[in-house]
N, CA, C and O atoms as a GROMACS GRO file, in nm:
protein
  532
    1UNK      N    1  13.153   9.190  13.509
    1UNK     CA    2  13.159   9.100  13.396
    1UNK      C    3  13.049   8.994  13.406
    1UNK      O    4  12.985   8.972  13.303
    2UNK      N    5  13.020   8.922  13.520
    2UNK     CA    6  12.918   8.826  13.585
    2UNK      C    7  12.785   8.917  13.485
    2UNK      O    8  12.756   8.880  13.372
    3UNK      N    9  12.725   9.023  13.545
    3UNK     CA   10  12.634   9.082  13.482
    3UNK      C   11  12.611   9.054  13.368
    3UNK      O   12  12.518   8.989  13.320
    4UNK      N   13  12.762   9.138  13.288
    4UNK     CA   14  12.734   9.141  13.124
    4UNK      C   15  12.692   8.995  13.104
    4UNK      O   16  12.586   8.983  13.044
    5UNK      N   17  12.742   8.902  13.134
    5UNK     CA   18  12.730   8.770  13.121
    5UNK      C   19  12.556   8.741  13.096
    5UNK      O   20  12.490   8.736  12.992
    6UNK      N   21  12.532   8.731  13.188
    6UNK     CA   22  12.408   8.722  13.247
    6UNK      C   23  12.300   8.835  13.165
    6UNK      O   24  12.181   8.802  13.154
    7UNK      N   25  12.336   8.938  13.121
    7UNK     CA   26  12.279   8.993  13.040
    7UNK      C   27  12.273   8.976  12.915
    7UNK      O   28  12.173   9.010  12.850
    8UNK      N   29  12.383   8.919  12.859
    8UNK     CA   30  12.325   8.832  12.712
    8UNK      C   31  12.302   8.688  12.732
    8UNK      O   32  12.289   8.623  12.628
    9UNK      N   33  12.297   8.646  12.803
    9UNK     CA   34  12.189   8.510  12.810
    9UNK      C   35  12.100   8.563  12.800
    9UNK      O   36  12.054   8.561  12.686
   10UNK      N   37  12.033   8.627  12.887
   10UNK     CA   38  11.870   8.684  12.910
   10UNK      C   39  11.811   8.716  12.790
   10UNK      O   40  11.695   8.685  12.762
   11UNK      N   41  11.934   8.815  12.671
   11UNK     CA   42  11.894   8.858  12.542
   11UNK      C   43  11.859   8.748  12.417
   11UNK      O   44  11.779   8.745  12.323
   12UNK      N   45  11.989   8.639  12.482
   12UNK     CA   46  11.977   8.526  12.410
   12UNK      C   47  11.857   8.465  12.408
   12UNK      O   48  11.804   8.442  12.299
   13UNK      N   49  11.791   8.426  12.537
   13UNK     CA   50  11.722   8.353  12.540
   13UNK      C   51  11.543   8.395  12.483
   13UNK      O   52  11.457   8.328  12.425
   14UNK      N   53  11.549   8.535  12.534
   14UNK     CA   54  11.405   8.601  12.438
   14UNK      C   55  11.431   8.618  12.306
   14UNK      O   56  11.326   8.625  12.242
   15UNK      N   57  11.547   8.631  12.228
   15UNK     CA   58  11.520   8.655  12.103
   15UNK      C   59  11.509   8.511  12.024
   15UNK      O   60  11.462   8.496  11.911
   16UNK      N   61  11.553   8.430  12.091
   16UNK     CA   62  11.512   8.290  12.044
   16UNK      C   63  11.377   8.240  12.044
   16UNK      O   64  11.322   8.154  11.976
   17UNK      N   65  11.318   8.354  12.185
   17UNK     CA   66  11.149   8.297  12.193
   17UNK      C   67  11.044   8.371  12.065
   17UNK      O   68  10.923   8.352  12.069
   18UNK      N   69  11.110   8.455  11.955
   18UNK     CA   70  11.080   8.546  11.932
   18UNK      C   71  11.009   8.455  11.777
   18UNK      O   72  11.085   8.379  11.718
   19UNK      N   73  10.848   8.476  11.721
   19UNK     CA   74  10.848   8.422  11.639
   19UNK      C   75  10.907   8.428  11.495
   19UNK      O   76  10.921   8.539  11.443
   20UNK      N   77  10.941   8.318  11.428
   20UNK     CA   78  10.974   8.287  11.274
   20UNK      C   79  10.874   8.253  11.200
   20UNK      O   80  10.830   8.147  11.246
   21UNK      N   81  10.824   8.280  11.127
   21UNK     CA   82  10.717   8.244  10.981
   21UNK      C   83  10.861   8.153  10.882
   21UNK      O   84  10.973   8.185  10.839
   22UNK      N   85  10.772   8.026  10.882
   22UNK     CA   86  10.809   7.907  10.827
   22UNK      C   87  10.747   7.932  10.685
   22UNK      O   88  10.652   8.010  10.672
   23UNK      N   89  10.792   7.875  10.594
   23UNK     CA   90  10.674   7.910  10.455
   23UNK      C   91  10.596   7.763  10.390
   23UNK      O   92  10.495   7.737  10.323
   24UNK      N   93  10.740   7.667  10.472
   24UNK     CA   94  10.671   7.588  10.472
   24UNK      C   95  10.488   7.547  10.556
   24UNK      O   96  10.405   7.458  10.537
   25UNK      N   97  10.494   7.639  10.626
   25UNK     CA   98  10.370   7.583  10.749
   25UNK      C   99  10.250   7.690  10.606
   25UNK      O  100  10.140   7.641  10.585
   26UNK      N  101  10.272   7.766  10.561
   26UNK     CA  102  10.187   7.806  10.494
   26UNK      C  103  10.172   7.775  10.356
   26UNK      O  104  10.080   7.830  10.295
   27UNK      N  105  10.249   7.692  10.294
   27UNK     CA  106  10.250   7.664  10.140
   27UNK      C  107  10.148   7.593  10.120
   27UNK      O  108  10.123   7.526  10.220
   28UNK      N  109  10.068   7.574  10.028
   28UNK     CA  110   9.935   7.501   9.980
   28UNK      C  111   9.808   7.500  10.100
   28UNK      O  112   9.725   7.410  10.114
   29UNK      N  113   9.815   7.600  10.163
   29UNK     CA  114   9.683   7.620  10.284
   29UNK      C  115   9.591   7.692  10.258
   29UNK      O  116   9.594   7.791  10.184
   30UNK      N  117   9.472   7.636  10.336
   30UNK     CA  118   9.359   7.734  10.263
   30UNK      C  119   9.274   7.738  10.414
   30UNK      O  120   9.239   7.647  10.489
   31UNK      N  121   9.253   7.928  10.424
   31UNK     CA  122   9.193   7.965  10.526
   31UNK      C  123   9.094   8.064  10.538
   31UNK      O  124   9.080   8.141  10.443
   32UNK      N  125   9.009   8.078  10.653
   32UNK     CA  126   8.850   8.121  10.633
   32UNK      C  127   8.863   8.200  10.741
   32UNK      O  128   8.884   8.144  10.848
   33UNK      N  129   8.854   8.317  10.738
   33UNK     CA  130   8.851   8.484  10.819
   33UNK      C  131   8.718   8.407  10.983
   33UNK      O  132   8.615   8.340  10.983
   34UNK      N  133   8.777   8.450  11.058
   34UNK     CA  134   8.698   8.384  11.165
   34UNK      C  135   8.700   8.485  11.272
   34UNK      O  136   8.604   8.472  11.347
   35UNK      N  137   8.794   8.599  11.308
   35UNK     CA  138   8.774   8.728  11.356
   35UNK      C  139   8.890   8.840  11.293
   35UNK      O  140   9.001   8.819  11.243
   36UNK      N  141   8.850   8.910  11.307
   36UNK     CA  142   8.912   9.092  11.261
   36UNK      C  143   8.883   9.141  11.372
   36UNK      O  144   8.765   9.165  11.396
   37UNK      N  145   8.981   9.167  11.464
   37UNK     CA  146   8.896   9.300  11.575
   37UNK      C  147   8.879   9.436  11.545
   37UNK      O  148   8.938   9.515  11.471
   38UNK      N  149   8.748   9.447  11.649
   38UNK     CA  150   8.687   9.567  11.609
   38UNK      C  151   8.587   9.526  11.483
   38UNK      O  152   8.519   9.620  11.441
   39UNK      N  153   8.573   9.418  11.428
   39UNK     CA  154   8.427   9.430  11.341
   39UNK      C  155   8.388   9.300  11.349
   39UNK      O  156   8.452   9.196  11.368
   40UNK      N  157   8.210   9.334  11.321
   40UNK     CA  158   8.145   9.206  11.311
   40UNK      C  159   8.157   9.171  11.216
   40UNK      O  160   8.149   9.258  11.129
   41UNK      N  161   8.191   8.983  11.156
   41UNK     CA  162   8.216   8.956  11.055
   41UNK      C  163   8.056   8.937  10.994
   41UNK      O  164   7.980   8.870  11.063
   42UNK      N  165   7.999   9.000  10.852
   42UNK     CA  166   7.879   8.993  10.784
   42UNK      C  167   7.875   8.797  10.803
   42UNK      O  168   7.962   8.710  10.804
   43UNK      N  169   7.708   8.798  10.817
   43UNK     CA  170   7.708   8.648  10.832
   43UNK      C  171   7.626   8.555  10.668
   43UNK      O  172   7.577   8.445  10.644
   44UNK      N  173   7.650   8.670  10.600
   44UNK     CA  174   7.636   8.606  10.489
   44UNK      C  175   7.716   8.615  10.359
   44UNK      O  176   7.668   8.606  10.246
   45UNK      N  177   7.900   8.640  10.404
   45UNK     CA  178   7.977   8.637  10.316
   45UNK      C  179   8.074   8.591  10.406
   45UNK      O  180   8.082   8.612  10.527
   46UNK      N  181   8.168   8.507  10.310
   46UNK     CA  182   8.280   8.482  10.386
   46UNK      C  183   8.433   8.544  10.337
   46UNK      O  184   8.445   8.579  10.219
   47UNK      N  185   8.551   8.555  10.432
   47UNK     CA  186   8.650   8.600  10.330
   47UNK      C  187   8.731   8.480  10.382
   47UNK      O  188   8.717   8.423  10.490
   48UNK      N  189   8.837   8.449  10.264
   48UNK     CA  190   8.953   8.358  10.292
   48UNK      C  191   9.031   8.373  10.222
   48UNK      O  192   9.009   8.402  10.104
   49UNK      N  193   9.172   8.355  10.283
   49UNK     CA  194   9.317   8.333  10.211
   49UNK      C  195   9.385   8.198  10.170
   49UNK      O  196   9.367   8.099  10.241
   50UNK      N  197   9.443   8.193  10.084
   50UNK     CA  198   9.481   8.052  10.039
   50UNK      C  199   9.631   8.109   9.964
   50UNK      O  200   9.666   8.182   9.870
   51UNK      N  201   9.700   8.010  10.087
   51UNK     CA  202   9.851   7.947   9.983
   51UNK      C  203   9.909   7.859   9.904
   51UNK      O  204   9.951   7.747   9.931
   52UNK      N  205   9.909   7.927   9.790
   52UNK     CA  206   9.969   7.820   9.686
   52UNK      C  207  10.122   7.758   9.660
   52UNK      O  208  10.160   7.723   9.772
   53UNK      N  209  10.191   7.738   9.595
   53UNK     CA  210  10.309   7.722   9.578
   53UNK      C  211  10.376   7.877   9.544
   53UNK      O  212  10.317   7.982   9.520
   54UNK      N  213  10.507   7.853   9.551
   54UNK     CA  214  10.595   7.998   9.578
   54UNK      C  215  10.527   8.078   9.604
   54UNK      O  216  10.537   8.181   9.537
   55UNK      N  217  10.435   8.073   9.704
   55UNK     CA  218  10.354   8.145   9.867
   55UNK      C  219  10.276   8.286   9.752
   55UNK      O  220  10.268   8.407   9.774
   56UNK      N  221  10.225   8.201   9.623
   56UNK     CA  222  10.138   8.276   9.542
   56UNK      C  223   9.953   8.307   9.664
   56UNK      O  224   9.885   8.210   9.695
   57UNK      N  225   9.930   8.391   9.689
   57UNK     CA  226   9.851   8.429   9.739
   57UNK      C  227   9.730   8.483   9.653
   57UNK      O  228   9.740   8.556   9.555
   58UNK      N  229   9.565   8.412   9.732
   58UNK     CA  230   9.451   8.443   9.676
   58UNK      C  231   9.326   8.428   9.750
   58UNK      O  232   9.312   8.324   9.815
   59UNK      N  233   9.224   8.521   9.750
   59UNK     CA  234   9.137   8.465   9.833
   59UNK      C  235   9.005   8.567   9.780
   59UNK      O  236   8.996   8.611   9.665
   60UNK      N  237   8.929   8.587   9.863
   60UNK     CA  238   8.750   8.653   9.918
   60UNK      C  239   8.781   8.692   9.930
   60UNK      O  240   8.896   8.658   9.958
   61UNK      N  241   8.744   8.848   9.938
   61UNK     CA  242   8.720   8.952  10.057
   61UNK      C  243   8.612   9.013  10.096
   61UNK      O  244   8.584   9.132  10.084
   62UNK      N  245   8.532   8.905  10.158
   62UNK     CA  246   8.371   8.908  10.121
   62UNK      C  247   8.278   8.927  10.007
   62UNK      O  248   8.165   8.882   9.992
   63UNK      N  249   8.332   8.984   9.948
   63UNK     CA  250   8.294   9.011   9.764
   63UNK      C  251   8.343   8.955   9.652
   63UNK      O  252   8.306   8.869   9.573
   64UNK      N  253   8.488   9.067   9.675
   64UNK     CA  254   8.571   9.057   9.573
   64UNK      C  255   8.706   8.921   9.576
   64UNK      O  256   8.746   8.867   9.679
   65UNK      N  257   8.734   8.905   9.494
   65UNK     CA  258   8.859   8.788   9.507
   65UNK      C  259   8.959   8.922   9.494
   65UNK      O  260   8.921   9.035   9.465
   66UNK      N  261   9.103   8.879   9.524
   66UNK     CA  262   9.230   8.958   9.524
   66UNK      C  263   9.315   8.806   9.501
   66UNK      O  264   9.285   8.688   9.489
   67UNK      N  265   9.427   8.882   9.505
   67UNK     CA  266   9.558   8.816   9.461
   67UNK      C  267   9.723   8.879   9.495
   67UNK      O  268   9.744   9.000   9.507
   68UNK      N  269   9.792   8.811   9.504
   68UNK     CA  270   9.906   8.823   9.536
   68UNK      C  271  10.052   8.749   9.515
   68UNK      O  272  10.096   8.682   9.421
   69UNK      N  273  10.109   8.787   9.643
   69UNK     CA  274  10.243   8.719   9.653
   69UNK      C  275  10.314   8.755   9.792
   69UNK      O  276  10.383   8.854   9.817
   70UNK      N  277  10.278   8.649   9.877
   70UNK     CA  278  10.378   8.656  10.039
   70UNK      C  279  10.459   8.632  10.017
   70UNK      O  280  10.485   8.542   9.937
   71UNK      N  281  10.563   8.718  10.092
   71UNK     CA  282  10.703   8.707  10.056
   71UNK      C  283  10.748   8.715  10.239
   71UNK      O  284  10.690   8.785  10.322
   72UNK      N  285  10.880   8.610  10.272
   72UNK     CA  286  10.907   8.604  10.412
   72UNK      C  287  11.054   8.635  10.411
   72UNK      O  288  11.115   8.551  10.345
   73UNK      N  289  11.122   8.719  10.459
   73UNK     CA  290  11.226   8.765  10.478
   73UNK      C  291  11.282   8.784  10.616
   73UNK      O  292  11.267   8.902  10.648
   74UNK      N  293  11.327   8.732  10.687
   74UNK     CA  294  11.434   8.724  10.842
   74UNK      C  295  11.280   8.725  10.890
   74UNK      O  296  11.217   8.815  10.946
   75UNK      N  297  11.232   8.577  10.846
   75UNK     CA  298  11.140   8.531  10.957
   75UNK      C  299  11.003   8.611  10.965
   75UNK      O  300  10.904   8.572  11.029
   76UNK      N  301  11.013   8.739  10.885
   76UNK     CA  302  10.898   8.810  10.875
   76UNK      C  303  10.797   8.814  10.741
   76UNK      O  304  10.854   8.835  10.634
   77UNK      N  305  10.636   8.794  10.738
   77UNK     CA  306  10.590   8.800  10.621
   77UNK      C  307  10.544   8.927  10.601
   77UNK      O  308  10.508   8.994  10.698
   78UNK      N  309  10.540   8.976  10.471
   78UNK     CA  310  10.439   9.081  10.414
   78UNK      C  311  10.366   9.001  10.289
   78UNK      O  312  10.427   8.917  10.223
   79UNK      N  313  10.241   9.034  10.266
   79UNK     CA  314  10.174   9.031  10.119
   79UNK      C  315  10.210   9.150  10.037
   79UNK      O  316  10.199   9.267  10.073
   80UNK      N  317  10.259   9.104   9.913
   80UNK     CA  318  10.298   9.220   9.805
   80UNK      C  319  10.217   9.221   9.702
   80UNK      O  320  10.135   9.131   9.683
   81UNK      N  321  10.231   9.335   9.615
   81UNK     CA  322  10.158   9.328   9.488
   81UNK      C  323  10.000   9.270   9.511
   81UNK      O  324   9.962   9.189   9.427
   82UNK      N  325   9.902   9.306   9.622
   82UNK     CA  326   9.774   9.287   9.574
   82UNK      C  327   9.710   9.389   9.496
   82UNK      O  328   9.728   9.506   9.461
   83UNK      N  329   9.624   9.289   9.484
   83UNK     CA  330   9.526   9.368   9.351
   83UNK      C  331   9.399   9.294   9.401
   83UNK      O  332   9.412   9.232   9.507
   84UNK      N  333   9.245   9.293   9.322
   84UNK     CA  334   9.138   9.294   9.339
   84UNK      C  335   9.050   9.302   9.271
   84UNK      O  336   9.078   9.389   9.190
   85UNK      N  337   8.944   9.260   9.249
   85UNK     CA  338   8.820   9.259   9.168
   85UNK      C  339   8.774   9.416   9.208
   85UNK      O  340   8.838   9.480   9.291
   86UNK      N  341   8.673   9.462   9.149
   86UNK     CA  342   8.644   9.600   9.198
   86UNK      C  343   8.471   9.604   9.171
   86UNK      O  344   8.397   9.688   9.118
   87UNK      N  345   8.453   9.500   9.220
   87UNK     CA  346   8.264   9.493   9.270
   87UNK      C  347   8.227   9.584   9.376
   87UNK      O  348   8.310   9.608   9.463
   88UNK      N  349   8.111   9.638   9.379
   88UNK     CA  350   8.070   9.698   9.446
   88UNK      C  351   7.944   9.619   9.525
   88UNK      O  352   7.845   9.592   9.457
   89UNK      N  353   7.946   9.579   9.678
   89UNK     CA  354   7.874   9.485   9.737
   89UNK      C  355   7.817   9.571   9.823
   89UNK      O  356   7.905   9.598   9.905
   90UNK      N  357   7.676   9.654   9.861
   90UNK     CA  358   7.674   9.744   9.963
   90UNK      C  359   7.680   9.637  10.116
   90UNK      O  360   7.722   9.694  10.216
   91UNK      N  361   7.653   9.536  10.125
   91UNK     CA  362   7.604   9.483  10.207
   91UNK      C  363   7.751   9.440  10.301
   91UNK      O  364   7.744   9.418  10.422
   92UNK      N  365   7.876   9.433  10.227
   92UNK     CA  366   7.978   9.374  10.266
   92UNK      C  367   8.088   9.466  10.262
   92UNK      O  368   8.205   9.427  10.269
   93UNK      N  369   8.054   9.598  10.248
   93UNK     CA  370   8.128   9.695  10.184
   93UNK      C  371   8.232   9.745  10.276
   93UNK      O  372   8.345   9.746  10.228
   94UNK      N  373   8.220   9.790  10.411
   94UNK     CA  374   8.245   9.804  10.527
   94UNK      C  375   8.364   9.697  10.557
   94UNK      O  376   8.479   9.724  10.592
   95UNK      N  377   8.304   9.557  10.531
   95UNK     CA  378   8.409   9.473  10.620
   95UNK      C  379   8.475   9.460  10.502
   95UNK      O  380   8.590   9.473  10.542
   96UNK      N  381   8.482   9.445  10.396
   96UNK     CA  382   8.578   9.422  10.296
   96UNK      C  383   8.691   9.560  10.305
   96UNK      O  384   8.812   9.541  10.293
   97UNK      N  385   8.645   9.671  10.323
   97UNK     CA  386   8.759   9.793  10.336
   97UNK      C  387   8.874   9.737  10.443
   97UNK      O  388   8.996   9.731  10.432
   98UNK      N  389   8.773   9.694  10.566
   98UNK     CA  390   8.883   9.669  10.700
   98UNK      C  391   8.958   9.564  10.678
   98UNK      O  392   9.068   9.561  10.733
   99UNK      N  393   8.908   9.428  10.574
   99UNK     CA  394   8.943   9.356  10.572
   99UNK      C  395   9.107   9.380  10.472
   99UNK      O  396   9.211   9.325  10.508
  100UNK      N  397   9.099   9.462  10.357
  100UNK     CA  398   9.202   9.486  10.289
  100UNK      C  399   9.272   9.586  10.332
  100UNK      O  400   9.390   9.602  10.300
  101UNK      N  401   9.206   9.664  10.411
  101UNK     CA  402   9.321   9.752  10.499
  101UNK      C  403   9.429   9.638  10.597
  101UNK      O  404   9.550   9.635  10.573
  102UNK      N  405   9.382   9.572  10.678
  102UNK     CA  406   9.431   9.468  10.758
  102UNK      C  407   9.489   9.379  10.707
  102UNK      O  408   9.559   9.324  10.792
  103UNK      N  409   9.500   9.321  10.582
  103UNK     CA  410   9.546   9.257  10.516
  103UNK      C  411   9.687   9.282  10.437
  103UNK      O  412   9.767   9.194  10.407
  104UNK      N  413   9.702   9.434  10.408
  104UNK     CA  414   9.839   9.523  10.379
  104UNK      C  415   9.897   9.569  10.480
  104UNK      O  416   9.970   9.667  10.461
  105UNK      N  417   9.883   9.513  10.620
  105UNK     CA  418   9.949   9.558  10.712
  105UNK      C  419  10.001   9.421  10.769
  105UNK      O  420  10.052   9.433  10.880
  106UNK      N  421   9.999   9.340  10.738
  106UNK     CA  422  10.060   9.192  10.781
  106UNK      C  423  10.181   9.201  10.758
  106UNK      O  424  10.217   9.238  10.647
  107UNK      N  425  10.300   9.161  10.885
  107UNK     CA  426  10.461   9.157  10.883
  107UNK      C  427  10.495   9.054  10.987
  107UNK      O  428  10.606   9.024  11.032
  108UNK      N  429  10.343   8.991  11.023
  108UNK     CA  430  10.376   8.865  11.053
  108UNK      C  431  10.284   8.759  11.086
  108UNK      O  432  10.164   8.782  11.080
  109UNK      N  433  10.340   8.612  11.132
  109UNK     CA  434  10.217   8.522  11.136
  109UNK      C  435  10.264   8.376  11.213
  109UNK      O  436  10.369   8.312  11.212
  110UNK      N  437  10.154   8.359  11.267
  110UNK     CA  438  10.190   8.223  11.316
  110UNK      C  439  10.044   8.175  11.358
  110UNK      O  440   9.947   8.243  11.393
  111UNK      N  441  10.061   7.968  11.337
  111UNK     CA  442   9.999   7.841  11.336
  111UNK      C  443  10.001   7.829  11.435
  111UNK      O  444  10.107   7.821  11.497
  112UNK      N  445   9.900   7.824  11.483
  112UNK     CA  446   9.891   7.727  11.599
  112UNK      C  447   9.745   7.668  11.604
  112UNK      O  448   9.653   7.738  11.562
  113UNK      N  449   9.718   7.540  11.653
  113UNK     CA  450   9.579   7.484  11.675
  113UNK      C  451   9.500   7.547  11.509
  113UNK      O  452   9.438   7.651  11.488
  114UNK      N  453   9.531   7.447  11.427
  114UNK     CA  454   9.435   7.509  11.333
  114UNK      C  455   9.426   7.615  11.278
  114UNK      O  456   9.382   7.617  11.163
  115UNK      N  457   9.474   7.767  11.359
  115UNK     CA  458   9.427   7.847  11.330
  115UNK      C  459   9.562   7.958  11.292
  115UNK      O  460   9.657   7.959  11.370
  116UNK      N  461   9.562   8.008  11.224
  116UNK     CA  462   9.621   8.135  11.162
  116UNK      C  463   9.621   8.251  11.190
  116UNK      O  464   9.530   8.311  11.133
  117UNK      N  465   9.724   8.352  11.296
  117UNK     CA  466   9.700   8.493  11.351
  117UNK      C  467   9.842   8.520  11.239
  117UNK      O  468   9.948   8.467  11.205
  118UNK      N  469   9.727   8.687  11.205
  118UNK     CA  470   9.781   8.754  11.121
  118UNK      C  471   9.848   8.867  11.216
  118UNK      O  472   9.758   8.922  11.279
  119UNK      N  473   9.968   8.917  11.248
  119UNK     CA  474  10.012   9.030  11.328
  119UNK      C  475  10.014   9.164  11.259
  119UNK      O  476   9.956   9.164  11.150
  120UNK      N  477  10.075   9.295  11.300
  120UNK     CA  478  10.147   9.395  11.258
  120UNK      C  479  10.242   9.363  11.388
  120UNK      O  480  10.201   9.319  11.495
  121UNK      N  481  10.326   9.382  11.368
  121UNK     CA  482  10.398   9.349  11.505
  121UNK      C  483  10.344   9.282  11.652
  121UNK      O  484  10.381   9.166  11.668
  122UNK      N  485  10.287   9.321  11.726
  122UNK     CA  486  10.256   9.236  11.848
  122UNK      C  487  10.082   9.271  11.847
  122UNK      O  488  10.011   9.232  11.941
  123UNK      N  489  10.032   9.338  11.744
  123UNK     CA  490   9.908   9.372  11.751
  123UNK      C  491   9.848   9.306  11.640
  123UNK      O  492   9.904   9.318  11.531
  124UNK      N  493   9.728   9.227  11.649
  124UNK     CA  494   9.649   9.111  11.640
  124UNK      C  495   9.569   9.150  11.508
  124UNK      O  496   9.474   9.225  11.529
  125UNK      N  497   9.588   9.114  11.377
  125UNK     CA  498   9.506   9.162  11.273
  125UNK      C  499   9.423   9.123  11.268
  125UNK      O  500   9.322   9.193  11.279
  126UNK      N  501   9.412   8.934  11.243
  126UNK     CA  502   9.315   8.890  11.201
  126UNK      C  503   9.387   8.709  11.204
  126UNK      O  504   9.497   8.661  11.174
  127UNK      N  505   9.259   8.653  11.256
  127UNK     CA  506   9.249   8.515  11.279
  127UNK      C  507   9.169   8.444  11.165
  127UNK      O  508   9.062   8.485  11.123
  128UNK      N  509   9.233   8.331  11.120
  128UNK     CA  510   9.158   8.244  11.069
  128UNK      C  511   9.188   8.116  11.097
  128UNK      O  512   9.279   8.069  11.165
  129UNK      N  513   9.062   8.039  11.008
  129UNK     CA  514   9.081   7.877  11.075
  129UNK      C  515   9.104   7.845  10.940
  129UNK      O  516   9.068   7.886  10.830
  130UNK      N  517   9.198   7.731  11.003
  130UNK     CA  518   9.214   7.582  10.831
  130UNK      C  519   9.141   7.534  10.796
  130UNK      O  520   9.096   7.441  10.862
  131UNK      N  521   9.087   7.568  10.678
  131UNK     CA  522   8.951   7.524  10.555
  131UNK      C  523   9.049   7.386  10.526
  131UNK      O  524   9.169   7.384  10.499
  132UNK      N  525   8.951   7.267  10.540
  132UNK     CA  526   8.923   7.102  10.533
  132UNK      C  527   9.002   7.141  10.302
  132UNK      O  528   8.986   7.225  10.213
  133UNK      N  529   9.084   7.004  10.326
  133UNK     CA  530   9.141   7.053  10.153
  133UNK      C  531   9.034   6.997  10.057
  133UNK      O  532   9.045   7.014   9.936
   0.00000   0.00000   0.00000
């Protein structure tokens, strides 16, 4: 019984360490793509995301603007319903694919120092920093 004991503390105590997406920490923020792993970011376009009120979502994607709607459910985010301009940029073409591929795979996120990590579960989408309002 000691065990079982001792075995849901242990459970207790990691699932408490486990992160929550606040919506408050993201409502009215505006942020600037600063790594994607696995690609070099082009150094003459930028991409960024910005939260508006009821976590209306919009940004760059080196080219094109897109749009949305984050939605956070038991602590987890996804972006829904994007859509997109449909320019054709050869120069940015590449990182804008990875960038909107990576961007529909977000189910989670967390603040820290400025900066904004985008997850799929424990694997690292994409970082950005807090653009000055």
């Amino acid at each position: 019984m000691k065990n079982l004991s001792f075995l849901a503390l242990i459970i207790l105590f990691f699932s408490s360490c486990l992160e929550k997406t606040d919506p408050k920490m993201l409502t009215n923020t505006k942020w600037e793509l600063v790594a994607l792993p696995g690609l070099t970011l082009p150094e003459n376009a930028k991409a960024t995301l910005l939260f508006a009120d009821s976590l209306k979502v919009s940004g760059k994607a080196f080219c094109n603007n897109y749009g949305g709607k984050a939605e956070i459910i038991d602590g987890k985010i996804t972006l829904k319903n994007l859509y997109s301009t449909k320019m054709f940029c050869q120069e940015t073409a590449s990182a804008e694919s990875a960038y909107m591929k990576a961007i529909n795979q977000v189910n989670g996120a967390k603040v820290e120092n400025n900066q904004l990590l985008l997850t799929d579960g424990h694997k690292k989408l994409m970082v950005f920093k807090k653009m000055k309002e």
